[in-house]
C-alpha positions as CSV (number, residue, x, y, z in Angstrom):
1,X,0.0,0.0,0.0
2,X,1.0,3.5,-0.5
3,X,2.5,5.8,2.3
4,X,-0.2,8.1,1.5
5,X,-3.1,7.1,-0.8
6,X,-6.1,10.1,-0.9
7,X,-9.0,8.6,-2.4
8,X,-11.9,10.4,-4.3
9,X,-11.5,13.2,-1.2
10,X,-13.4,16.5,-1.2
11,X,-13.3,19.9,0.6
12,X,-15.8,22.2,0.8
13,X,-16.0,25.6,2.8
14,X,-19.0,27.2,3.4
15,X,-19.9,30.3,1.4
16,X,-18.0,33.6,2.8
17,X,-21.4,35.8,2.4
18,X,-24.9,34.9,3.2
19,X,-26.1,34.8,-0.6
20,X,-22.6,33.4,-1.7
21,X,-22.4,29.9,-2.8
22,X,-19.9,27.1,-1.0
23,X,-16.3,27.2,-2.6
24,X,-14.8,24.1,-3.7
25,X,-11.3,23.8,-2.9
26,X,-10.7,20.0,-3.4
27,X,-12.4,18.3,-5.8
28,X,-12.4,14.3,-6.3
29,X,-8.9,13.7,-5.9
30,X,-6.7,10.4,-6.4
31,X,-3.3,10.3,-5.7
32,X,-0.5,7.9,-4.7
33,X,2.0,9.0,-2.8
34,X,4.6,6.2,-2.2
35,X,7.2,5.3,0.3
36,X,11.0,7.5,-0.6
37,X,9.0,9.4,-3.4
38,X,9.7,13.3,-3.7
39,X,6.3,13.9,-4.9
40,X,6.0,17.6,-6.0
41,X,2.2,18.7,-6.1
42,X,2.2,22.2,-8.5
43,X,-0.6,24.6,-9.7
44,X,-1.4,28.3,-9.5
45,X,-2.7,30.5,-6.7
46,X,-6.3,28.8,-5.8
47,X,-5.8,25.7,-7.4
48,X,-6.2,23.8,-4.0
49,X,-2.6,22.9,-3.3
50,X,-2.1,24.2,0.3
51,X,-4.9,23.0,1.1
52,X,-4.4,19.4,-0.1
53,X,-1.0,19.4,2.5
54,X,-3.7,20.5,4.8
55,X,-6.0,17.5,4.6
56,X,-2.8,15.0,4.7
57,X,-1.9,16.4,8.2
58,X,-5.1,16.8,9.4
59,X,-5.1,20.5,10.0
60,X,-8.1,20.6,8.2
61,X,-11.0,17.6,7.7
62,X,-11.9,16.2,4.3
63,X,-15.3,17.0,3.4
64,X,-15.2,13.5,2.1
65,X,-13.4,10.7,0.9
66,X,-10.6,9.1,2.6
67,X,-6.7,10.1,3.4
68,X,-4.9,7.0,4.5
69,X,-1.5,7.7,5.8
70,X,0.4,4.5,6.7
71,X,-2.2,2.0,6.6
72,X,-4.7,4.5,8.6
73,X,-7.5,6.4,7.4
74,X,-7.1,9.9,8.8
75,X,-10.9,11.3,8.1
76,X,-11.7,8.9,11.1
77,X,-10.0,9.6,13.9
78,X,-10.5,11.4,16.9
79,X,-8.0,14.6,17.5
80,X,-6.5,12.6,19.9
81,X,-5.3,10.2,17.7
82,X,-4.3,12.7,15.7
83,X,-2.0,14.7,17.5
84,X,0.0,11.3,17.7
85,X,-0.2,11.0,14.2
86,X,1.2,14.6,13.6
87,X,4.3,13.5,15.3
88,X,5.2,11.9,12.0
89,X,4.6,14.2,9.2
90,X,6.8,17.1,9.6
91,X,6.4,20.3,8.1
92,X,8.2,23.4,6.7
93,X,6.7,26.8,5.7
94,X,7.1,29.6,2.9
95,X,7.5,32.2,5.7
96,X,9.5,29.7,8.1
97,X,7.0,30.3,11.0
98,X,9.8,30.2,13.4
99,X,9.0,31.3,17.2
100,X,11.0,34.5,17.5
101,X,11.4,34.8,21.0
102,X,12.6,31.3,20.8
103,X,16.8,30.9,20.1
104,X,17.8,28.2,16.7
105,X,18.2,25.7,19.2
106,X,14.5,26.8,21.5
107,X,13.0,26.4,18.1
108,X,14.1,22.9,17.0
109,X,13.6,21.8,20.6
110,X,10.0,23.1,20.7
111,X,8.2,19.7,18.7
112,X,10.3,17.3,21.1
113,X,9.2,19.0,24.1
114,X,5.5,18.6,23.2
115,X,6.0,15.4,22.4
116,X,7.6,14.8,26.1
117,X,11.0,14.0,25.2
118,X,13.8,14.1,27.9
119,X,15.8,16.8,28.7
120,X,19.1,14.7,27.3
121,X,17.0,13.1,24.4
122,X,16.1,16.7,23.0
123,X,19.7,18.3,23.7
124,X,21.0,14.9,21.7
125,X,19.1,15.4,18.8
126,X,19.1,18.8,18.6
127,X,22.4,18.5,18.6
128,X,22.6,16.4,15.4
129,X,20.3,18.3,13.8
130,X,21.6,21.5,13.9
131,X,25.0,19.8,12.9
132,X,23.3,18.0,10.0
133,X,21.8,21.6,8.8
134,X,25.1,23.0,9.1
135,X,24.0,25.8,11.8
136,X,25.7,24.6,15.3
137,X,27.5,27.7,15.2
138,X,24.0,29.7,15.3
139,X,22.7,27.7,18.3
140,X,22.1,30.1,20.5
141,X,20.9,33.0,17.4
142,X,17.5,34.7,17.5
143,X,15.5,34.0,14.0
144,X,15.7,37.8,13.5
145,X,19.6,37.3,13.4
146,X,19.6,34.8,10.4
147,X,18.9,35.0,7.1
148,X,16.6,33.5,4.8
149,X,17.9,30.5,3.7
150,X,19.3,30.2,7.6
151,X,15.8,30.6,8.7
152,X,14.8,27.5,6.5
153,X,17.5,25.2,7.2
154,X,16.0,25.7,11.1
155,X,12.8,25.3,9.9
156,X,14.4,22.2,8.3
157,X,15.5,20.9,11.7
158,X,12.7,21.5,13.4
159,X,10.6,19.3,11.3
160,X,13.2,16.7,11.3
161,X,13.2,16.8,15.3
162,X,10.9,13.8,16.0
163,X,12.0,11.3,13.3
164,X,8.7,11.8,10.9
165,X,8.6,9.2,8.1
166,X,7.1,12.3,6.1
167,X,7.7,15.9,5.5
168,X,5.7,18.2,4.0
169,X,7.2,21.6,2.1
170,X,4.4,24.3,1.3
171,X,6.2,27.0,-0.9
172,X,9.6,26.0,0.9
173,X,11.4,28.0,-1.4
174,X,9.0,30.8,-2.6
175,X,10.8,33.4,-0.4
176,X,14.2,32.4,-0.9
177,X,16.6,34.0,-3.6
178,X,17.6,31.5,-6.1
179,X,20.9,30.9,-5.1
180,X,20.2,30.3,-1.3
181,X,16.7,28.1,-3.2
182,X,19.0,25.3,-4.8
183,X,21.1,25.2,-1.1
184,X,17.9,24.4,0.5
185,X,17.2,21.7,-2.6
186,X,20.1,20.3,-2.2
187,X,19.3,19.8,1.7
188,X,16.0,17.7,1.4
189,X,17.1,15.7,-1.4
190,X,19.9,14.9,1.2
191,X,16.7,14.5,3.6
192,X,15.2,12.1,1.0
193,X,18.5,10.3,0.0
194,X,19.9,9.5,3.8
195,X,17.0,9.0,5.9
196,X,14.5,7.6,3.5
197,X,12.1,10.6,4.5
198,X,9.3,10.6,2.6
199,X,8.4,14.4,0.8
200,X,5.5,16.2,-0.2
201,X,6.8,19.5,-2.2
202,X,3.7,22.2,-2.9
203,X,5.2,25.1,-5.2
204,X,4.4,26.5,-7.8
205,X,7.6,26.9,-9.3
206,X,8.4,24.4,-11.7
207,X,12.0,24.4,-12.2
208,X,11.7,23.5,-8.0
209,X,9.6,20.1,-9.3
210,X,12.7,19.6,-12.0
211,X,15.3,20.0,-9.3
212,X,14.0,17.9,-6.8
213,X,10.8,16.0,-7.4
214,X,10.5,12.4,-8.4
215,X,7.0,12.7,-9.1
216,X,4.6,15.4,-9.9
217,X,1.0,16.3,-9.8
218,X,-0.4,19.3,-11.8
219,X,-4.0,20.7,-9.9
220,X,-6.1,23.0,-11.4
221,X,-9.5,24.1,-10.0
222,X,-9.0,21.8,-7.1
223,X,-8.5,18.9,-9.2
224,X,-5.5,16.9,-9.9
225,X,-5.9,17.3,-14.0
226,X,-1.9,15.2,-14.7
227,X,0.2,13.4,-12.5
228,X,2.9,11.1,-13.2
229,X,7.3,10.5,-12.7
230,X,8.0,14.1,-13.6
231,X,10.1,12.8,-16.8
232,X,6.8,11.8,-18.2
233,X,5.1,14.6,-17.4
234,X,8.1,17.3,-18.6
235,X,8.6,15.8,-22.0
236,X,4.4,14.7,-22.4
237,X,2.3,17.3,-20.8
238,X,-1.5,15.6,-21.6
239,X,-3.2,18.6,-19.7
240,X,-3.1,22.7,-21.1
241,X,-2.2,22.7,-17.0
242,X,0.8,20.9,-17.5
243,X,1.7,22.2,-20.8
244,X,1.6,25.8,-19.3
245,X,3.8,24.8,-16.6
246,X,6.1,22.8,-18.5
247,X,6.5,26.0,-20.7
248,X,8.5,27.9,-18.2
249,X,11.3,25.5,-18.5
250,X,11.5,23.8,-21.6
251,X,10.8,25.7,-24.9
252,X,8.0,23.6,-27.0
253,X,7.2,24.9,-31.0
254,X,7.6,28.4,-32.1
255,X,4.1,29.7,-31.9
256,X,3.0,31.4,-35.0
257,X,4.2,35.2,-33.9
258,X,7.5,33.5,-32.9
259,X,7.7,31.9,-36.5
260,X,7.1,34.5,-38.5
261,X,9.4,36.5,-37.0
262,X,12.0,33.7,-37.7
263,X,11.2,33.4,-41.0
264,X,11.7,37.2,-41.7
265,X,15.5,36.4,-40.7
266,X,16.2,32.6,-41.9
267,X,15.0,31.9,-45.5
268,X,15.6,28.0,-45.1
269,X,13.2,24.7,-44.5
270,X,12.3,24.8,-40.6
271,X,11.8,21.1,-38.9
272,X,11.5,20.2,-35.1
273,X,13.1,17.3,-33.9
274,X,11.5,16.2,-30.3
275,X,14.6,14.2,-28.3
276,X,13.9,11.6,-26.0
277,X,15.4,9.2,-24.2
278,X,15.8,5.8,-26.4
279,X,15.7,8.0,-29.4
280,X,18.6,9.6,-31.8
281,X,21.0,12.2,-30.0
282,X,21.4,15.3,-31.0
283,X,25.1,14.7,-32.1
284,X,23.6,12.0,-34.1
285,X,20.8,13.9,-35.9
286,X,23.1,16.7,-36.7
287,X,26.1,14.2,-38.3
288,X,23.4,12.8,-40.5
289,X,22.3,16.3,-42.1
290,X,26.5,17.1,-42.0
291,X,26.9,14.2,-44.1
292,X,24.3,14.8,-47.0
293,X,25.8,18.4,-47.2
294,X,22.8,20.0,-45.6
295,X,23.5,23.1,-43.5
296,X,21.9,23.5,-40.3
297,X,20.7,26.0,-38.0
298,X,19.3,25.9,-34.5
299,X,16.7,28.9,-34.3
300,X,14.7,28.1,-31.2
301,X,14.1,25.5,-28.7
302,X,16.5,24.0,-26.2
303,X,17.2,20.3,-25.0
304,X,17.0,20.0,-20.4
305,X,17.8,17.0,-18.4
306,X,15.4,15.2,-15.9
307,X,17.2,12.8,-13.3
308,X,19.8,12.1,-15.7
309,X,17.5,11.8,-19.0
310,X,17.1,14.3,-21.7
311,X,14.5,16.1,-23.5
312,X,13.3,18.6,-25.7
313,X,12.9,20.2,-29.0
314,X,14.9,21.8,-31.3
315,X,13.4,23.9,-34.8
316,X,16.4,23.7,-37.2
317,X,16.9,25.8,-40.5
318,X,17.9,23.6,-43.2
319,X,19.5,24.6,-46.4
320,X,20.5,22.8,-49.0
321,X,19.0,20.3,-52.0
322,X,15.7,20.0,-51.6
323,X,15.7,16.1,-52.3
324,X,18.5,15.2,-50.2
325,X,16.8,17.4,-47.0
326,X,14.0,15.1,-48.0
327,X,16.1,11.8,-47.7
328,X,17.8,12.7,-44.4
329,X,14.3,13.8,-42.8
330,X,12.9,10.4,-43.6
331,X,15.4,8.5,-42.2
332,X,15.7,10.2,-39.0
333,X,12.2,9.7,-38.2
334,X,13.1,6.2,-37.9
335,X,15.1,7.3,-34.3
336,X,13.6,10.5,-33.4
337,X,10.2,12.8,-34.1
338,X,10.6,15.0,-36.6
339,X,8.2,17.4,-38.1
340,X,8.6,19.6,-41.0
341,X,7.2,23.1,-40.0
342,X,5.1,25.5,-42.4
């Protein structure tokens, strides 16, 4: 069984005015989460994201459906059982939420107090913790004293502090510059990698879901529209959701703006050759045009790499004979897609 498995779950708040109607936030969704993924759930402002996270730790109740973490259905238990259950599923914030009267060290101690751990147990782990974050030396620091990606890296700890099997990152990175962002990526794949900790990633960003994520679901309108290993979804986007997304990072087909501008400059044949894994390389596609003669231009596009597989397309200008262009084209579409564009 999946760690986490949400089945057909619903949320529903009540309207905000009298004559308003009841908003929708979750809407029938299925997903999988299984043990050691990095599952990274992405979609705009209001597509029901946060509030997913919020039904997996129980912050919030389903309106219906059922949320089974580790073999037990969450909708149906008592707070009681609850606040046990919240011991495992850690959590880290866009803002940090760190307690600032609290020092680095009050504020990774805080989760292992309420849980009732010793005075020697919680000095112990803390210990490693702050070690393991690389902030030992900012022990006894004041959150106001730190900077952003310090603040995260004890926000890090903290939710590490009582062993969870799952950790939970809502907008981890949104605050963060995007040096300090790929420091703090680095750290929870390390989170992922060493202790096996299960991690639920909400952004929005989705060159965060490339970095980091194993796995990816795209929500829209409270529903999860495309989900998948995030290869899959990168190189074939099924939903406009996804394709949108997947625009930021990888460059699709000129659009029809983009190719007439193109053609104003470049007065040769335009194809697009899709890469994929299994398929020709792109040192392969261009020998074969090299050796007919044909000269070749790369005018838009760009090739990106996804846990050590690449993707991508590239629109070429092609001069030279026209029947020979012809020959090479049908070959190569044999090992790779390639489409003639007009």
């Amino acid at each position: 069984m999946p760690l986490v498995q949400i089945r057909d779950v619903t949320k529903v708040y009540p309207p905000s005015t009298r004559s308003g109607d009841p908003v929708r936030a979750i809407d029938g969704v299925d997903l999988d989460i299984e043990e050691g993924d990095v599952y990274g759930i992405i979609g705009y402002s209001g597509a029901g994201k946060s509030t997913l996270v919020r039904l997996v730790n129980a912050l919030e109740p389903a309106t219906s459906g059922s949320i089974v973490v580790d073999g037990t259905d969450i909708t149906t238990l008592p707070e009681r059982e609850l606040r046990k259950l919240r011991l495992g599923i850690g959590m880290i914030f866009q803002q940090f939420n760190l307690f600032s009267s609290r020092t680095v060290r009050g504020n990774v101690a805080y989760p292992l107090q309420v849980a009732g751990r010793s005075r020697a147990e919680t000095r112990k782990r803390v210990d490693e913790l702050l070690d393991f974050v690389g902030l030992a030396d900012k022990a006894s620091n004041h959150p106001d004293e730190l900077s952003g990606g310090q603040k995260q890296r004890v926000g890090i700890a903290r939710a590490l502090a009582t062993s969870p099997r799952i950790l939970l990152a809502d907008e981890a990175t949104s605050a963060l510059d995007p040096e300090t962002t790929q420091e703090v990526l680095g750290l929870l794949r390390t989170v992922n990698r060493d202790f096996g900790v299960t991690i639920i990633a909400i952004t929005h960003e989705m060159d965060v879901v490339q970095s980091l994520a194993t796995k990816v679901a795209v929500m829209e309108s409270g529903r999860v529209v495309e989900s998948g290993e995030v290869f899959e979804v990168f190189s074939r986007p099924r939903s406009p959701a996804g394709q949108r997304f997947v625009s930021t990072v990888v460059k699709g087909v000129p659009s029809d703006s983009e190719l007439a501008a193109l053609r104003e400059r470049h007065a040769g044949r335009f194809v697009t050759v899709t890469f994929r894994d299994g398929g020709a390389s792109q040192s392969e596609v261009f020998l074969e045009f090299g050796r007919e003669g044909i000269g070749f231009e790369l005018v838009y596009g760009g090739v990106n790499e996804i846990q050590g597989r690449a993707f991508g397309n590239l629109t070429l200008e092609l001069t030279g004979a026209g029947d020979r262009v012809d020959a090479v084209i049908e070959r190569l579409r044999r090992r790779v897609e390639i489409v003639e564009v007009v």
